[in-house]
N, CA, C and O atoms as CSV, one atom per row, in Angstrom:
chain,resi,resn,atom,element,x,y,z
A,1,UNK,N,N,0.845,-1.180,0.000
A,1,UNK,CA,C,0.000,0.000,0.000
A,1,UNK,C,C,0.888,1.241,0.000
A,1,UNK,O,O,1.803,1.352,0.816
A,2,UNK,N,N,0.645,2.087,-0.829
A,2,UNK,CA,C,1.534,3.146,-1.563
A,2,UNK,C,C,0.272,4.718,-0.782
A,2,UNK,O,O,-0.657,5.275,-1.367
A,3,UNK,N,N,0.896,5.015,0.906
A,3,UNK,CA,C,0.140,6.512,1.033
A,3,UNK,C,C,-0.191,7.661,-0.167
A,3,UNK,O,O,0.286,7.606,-1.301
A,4,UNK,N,N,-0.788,8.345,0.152
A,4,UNK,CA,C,-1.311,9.628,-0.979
A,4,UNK,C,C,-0.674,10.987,-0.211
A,4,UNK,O,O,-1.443,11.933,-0.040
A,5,UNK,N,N,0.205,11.058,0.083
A,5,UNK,CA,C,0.108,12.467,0.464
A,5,UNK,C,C,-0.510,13.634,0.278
A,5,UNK,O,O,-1.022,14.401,1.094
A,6,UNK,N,N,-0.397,13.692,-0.991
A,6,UNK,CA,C,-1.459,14.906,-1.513
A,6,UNK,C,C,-2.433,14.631,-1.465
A,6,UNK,O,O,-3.181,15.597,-1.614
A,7,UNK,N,N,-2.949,13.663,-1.309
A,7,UNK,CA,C,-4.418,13.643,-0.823
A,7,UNK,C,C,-4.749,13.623,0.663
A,7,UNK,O,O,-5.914,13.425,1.006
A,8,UNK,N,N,-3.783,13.819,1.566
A,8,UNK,CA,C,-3.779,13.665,2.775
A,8,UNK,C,C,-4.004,15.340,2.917
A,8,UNK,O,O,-4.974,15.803,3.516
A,9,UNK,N,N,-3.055,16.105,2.334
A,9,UNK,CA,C,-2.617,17.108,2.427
A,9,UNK,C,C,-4.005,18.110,2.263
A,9,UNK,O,O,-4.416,18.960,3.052
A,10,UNK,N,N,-4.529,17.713,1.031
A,10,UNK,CA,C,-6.003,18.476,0.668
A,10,UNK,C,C,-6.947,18.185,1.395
A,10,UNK,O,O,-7.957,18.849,1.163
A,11,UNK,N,N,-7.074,17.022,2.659
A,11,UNK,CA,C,-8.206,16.857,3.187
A,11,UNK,C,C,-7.943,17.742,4.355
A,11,UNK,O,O,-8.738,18.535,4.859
A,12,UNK,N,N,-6.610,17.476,4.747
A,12,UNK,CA,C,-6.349,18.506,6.062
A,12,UNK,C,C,-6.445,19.923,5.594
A,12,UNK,O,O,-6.758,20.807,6.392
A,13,UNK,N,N,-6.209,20.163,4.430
A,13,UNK,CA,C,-6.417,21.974,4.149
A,13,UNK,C,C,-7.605,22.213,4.106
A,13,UNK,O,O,-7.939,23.397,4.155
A,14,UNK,N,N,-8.476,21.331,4.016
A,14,UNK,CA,C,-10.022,21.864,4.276
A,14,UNK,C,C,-10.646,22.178,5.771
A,14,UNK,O,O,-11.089,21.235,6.427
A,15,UNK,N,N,-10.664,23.069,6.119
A,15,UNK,CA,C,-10.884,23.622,7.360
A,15,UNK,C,C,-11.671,23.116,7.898
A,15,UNK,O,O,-11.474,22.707,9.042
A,16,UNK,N,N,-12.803,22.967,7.294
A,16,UNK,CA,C,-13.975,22.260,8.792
A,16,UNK,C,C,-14.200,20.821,8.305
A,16,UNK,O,O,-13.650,20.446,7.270
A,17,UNK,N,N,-15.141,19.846,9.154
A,17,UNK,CA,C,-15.833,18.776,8.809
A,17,UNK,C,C,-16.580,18.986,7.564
A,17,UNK,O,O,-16.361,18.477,6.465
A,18,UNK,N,N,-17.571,19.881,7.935
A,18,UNK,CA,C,-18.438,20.606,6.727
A,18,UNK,C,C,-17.720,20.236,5.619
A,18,UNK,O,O,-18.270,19.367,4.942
A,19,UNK,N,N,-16.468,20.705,5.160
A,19,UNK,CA,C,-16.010,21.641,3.783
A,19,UNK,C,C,-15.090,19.797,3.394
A,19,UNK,O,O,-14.846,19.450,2.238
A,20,UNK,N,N,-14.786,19.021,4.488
A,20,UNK,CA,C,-14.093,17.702,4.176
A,20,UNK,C,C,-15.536,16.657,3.786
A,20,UNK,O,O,-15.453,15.830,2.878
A,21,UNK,N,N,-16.409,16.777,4.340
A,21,UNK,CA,C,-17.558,15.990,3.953
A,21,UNK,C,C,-18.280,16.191,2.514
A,21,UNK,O,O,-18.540,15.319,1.685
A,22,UNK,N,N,-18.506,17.445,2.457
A,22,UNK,CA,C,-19.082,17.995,0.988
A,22,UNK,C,C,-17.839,17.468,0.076
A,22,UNK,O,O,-18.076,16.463,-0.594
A,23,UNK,N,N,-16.677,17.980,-0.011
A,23,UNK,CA,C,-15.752,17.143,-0.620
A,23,UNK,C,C,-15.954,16.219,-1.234
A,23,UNK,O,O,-16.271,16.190,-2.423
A,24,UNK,N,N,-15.756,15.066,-0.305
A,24,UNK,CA,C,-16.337,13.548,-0.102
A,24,UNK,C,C,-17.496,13.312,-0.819
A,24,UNK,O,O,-17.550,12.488,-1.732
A,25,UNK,N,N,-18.772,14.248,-0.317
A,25,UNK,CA,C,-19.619,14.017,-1.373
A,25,UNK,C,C,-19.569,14.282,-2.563
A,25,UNK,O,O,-20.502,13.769,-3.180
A,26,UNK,N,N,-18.781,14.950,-3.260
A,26,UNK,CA,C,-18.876,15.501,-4.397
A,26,UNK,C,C,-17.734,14.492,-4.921
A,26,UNK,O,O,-17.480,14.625,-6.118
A,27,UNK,N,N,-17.243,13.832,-4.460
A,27,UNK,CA,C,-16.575,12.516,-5.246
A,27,UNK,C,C,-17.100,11.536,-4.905
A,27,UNK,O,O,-16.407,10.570,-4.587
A,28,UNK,N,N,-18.237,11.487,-4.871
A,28,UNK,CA,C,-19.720,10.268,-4.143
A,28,UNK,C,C,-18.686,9.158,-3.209
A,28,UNK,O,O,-18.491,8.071,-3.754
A,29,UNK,N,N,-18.368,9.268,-2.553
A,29,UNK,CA,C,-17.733,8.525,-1.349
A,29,UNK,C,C,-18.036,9.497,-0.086
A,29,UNK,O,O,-18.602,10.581,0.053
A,30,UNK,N,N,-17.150,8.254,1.062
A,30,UNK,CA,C,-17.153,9.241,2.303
A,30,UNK,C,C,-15.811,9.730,2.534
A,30,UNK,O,O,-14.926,9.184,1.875
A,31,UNK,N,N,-15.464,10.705,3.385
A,31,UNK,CA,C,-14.328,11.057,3.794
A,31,UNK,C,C,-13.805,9.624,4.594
A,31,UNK,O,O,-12.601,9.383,4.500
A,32,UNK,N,N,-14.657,8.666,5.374
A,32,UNK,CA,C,-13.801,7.709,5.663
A,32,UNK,C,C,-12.718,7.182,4.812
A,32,UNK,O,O,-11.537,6.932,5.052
A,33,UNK,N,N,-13.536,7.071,3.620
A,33,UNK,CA,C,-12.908,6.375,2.310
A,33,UNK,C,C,-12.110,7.065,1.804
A,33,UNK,O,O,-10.992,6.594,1.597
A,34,UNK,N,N,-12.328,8.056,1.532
A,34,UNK,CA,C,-11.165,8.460,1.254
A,34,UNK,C,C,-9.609,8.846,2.621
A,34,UNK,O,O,-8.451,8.465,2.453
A,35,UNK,N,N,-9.803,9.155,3.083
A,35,UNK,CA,C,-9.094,8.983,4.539
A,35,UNK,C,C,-8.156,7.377,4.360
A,35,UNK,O,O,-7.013,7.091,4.718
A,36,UNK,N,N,-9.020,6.709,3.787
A,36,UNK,CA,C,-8.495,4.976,3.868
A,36,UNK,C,C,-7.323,5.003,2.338
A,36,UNK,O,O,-6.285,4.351,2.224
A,37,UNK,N,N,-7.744,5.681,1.624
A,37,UNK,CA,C,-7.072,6.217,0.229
A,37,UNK,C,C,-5.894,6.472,0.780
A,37,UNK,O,O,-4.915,5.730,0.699
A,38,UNK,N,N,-5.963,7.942,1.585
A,38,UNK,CA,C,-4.719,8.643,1.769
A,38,UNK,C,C,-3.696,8.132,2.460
A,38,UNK,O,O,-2.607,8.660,2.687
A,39,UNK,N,N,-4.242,6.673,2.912
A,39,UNK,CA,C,-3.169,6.486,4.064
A,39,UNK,C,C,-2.557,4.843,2.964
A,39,UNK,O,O,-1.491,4.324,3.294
A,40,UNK,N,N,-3.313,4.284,1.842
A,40,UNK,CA,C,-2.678,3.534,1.562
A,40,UNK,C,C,-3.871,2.414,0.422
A,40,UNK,O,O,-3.561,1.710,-0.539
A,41,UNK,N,N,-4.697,2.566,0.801
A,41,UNK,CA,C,-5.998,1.688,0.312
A,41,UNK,C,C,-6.142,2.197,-1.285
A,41,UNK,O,O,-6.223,3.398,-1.545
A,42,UNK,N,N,-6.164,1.171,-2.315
A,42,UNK,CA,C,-5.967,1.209,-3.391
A,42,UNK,C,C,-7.412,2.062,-3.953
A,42,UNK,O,O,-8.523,2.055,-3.423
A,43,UNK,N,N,-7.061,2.634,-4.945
A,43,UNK,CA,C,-8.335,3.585,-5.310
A,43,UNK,C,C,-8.599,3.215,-6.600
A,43,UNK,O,O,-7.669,2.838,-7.313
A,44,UNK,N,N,-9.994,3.274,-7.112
A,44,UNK,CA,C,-10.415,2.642,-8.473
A,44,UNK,C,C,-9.733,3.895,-9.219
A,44,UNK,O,O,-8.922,4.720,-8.799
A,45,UNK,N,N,-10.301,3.754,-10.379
A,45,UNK,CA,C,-9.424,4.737,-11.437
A,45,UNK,C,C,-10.969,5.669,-11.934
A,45,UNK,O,O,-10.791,6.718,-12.552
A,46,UNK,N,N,-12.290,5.259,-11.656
A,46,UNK,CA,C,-13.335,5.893,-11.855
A,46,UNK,C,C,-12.766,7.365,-10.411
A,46,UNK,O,O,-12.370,8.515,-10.602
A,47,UNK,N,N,-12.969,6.665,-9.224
A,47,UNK,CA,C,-12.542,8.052,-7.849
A,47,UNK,C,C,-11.767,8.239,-7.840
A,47,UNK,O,O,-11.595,9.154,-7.035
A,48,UNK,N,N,-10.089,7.675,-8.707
A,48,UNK,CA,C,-9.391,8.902,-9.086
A,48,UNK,C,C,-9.452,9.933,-9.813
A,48,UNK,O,O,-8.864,10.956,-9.464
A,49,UNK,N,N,-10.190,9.872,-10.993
A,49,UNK,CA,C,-10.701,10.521,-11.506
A,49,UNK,C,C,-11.272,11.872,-11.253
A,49,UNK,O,O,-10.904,13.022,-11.495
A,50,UNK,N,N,-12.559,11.184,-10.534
A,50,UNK,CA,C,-13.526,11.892,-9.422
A,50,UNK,C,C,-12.406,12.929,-8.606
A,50,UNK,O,O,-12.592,14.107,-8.914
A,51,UNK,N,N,-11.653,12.783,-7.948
A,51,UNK,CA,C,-10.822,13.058,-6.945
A,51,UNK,C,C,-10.274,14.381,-7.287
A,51,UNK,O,O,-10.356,15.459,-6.699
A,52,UNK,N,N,-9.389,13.852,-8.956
A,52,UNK,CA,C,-8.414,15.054,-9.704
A,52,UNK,C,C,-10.075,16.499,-9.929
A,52,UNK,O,O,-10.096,17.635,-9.455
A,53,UNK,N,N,-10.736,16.090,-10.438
A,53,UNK,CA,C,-11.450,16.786,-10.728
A,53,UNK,C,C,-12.088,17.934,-10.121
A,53,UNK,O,O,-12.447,19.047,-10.506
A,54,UNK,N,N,-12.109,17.135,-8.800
A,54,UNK,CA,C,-13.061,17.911,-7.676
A,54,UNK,C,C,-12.042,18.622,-6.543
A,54,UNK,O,O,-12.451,19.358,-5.645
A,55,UNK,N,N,-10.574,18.243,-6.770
A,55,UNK,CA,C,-9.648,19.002,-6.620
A,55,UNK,C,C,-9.078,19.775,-6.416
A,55,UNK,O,O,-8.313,20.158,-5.531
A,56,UNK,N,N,-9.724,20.297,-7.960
A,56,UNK,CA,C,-9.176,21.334,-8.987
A,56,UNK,C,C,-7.618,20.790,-9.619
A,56,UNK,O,O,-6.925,21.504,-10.344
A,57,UNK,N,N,-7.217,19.331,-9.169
A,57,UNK,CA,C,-6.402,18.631,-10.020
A,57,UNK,C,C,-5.074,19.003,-8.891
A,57,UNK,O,O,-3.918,18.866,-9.292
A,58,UNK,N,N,-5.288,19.371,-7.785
A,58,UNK,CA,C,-4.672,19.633,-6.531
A,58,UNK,C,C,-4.045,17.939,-6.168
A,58,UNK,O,O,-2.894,17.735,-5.783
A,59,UNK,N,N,-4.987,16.948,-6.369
A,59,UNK,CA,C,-4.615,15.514,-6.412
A,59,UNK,C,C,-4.788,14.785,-7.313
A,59,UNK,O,O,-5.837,14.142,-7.346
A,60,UNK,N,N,-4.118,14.686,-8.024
A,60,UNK,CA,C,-3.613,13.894,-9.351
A,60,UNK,C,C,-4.030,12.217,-9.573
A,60,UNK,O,O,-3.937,11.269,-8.793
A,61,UNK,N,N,-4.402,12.281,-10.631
A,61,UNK,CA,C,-5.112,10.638,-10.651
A,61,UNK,C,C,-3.372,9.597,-10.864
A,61,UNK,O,O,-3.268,8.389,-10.652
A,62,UNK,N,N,-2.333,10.454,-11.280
A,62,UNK,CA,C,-1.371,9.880,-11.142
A,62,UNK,C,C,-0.788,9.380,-9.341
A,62,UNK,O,O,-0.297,8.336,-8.914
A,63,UNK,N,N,-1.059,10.386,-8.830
A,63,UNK,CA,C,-0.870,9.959,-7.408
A,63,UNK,C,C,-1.338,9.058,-6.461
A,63,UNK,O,O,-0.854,8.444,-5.510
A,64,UNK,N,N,-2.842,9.197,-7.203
A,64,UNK,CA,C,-4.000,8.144,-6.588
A,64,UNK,C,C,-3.907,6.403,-6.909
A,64,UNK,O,O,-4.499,5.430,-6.441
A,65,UNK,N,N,-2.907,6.574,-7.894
A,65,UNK,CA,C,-2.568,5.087,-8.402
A,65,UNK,C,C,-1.038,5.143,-9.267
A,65,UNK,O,O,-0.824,4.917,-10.458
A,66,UNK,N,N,0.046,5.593,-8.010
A,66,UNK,CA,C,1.101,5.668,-8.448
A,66,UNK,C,C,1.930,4.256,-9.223
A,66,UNK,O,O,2.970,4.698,-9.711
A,67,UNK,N,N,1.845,3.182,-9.411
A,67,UNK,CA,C,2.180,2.110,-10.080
A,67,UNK,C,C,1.247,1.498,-11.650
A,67,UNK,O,O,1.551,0.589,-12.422
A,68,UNK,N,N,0.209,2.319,-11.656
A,68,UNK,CA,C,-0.512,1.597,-13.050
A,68,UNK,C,C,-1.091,2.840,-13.832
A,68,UNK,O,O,-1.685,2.635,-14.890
A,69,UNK,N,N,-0.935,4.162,-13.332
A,69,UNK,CA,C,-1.836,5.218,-14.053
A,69,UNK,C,C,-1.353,5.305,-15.619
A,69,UNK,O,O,-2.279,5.472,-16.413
A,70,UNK,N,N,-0.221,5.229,-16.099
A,70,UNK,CA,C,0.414,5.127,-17.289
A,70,UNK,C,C,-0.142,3.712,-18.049
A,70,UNK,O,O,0.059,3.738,-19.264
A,71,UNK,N,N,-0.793,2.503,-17.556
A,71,UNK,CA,C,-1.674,1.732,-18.131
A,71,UNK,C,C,-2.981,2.197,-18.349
A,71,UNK,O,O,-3.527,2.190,-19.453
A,72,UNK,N,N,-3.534,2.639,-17.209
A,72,UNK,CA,C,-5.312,3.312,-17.146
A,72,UNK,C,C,-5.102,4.468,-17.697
A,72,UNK,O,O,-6.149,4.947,-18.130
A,73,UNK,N,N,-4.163,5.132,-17.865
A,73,UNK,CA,C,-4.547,6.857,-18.553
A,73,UNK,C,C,-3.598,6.986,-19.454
A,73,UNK,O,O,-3.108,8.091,-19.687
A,74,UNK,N,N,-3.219,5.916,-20.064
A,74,UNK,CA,C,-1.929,6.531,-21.517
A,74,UNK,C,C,-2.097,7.832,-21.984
A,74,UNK,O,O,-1.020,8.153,-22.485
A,75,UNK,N,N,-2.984,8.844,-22.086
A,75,UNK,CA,C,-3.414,9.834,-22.648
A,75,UNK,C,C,-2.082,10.794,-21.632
A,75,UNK,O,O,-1.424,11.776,-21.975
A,76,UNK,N,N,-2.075,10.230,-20.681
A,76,UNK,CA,C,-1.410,11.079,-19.699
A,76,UNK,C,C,0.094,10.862,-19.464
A,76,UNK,O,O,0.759,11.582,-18.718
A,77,UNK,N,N,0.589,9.801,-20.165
A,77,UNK,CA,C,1.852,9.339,-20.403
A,77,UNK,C,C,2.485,11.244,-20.649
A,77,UNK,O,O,3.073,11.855,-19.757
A,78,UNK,N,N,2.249,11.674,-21.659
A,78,UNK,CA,C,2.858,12.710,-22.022
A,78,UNK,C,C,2.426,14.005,-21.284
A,78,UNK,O,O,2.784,14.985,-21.938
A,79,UNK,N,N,1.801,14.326,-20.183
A,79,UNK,CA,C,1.319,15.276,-19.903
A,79,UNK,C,C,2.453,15.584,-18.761
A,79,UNK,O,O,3.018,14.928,-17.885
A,80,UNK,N,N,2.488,17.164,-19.323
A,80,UNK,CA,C,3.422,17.593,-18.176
A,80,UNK,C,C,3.392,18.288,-16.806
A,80,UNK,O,O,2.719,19.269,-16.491
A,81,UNK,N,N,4.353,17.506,-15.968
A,81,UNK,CA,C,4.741,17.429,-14.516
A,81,UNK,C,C,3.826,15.519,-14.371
A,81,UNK,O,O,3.331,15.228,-13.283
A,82,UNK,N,N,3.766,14.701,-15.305
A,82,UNK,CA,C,3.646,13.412,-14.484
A,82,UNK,C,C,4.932,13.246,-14.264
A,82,UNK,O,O,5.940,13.878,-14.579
A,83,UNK,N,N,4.629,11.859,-13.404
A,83,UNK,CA,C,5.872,11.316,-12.650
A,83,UNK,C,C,6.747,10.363,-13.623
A,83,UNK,O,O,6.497,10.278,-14.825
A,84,UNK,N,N,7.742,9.692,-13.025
A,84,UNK,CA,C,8.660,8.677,-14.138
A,84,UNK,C,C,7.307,7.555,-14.177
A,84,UNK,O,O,6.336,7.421,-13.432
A,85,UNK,N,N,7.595,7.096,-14.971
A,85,UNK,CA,C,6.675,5.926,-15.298
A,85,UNK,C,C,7.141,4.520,-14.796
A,85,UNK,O,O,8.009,3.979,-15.481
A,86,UNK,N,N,6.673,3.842,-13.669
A,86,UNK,CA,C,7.422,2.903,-13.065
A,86,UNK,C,C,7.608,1.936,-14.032
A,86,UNK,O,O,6.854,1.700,-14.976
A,87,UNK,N,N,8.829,1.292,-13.707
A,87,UNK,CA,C,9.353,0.046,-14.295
A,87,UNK,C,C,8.241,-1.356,-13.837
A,87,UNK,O,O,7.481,-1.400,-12.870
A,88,UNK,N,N,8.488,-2.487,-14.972
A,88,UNK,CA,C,7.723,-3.628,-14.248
A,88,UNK,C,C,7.731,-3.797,-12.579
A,88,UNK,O,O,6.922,-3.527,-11.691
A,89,UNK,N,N,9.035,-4.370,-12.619
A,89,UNK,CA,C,9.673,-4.284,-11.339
A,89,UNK,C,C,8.895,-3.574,-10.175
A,89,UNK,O,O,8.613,-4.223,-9.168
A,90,UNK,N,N,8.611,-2.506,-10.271
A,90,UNK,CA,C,8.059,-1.784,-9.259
A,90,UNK,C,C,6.334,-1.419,-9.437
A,90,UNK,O,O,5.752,-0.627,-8.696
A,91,UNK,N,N,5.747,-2.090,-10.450
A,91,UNK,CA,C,4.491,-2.243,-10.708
A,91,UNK,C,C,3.730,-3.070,-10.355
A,91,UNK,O,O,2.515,-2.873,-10.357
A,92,UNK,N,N,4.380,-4.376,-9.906
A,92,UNK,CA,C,4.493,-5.693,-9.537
A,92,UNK,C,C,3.808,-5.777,-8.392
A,92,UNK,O,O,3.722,-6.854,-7.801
């Protein structure tokens, strides 16, 4: 299990319960779940999605699935500031 920092990071910058729950809702999950994300719990590639979006792209669907996003989002292979593209080895 690979933490999210930046997604750790954006839930704590949201000031109240309020503003972390609406969040949550607006990427139809709960903040539990996502909370379970940030600390390591694998995330589909539909609520990463969800995630980058609702964001404002503050958390990256590359981050949300740092070992396979270059399989699920080839589109994003070339987009700039992604990360190196892991080797097998470390996809594994």
């Amino acid at each position: 299990m690979t933490p999210t920092p930046e997604l750790n990071a954006h839930i704590k910058g949201l000031k109240t319960e309020e503003a972390r729950n609406d969040f949550a809702r607006r990427c139809e999950t709960s903040i539990g779940h996502l909370r379970n994300i940030a600390y390591g719990k694998k995330c589909s590639a539909e609520l990463a999605a969800l995630i980058e979006a609702t964001s404002g792209r503050a958390v990256r669907r590359w981050h949300l699935r740092p070992r396979d996003w270059h399989r699920v989002w080839p589109e994003l292979v070339s987009a700039k500031g992604r990360p190196p593209i892991p080797t097998e080895a470390q996809a594994a």
